[in-house]
Steps between C-alpha positions, in 0.01 A plus 500: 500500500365341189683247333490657181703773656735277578858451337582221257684347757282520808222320320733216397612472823135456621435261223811307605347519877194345335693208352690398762165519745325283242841259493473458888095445486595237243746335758835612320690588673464401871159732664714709750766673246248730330736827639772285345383579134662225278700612237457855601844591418486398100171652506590832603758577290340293197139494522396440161638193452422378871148614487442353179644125661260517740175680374496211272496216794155713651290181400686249680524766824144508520433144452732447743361681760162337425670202570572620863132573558225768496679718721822486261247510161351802671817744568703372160155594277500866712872514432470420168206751448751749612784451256329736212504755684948501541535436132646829376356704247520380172576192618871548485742367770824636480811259418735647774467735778749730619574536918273812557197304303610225663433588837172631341444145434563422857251714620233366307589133592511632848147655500366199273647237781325734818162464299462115442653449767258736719186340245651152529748473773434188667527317108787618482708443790 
């Protein structure tokens, strides 16, 4: 299914998968807790304002990951390449889920997490 078919909440729960892969390609946290998704609890039930925290800290994600070496550079710039693609239409992330788009939310960090991590698994263990 196309992600502009998607809900409001799926996409910013494969945008949040996106951050967090691009956190562990820059070395934060610990490689080997990408399922662990940190900070996925405030972001699902207020994405706006944690999506906004860390869309912002992009730059220093990818220049991390350069920092680790070609193979890092290489996965955080595909990552990164990715992340228009989950913004929502309009641009607009909500400022609070409820629990059914919540678990929405889950599914898309779910499916966001098996890609990278089926694109980029061994970076990210």
């Amino acid at each position: 299914m196309a992600e502009s078919t998607r809900s409001t909440a799926y996409l910013c729960g494969r945008l949040w998968a996106a951050v967090h892969a691009l956190r562990v390609l820059g070395g934060r946290p610990d490689p080997g807790k990408l399922a662990g998704g940190g900070g996925l609890y405030d972001a699902q039930r207020f994405p706006e304002r944690e999506l906004n925290r860390q869309l912002g800290r992009l730059g220093d994600r990818l220049r991390a990951a350069h920092a680790r070496g070609p193979e890092h550079a290489g996965a955080a710039a595909a990552v990164f390449r990715s992340v228009p693609d989950h913004v929502p239409p309009g641009g607009r992330l909500p400022p609070g889920l409820g629990k059914d788009a919540q678990q929405e939310f889950l599914l898309g960090f779910r499916e966001g997490l098996d890609l990278y991590e089926t694109e980029h698994g061994d970076l990210l263990r």
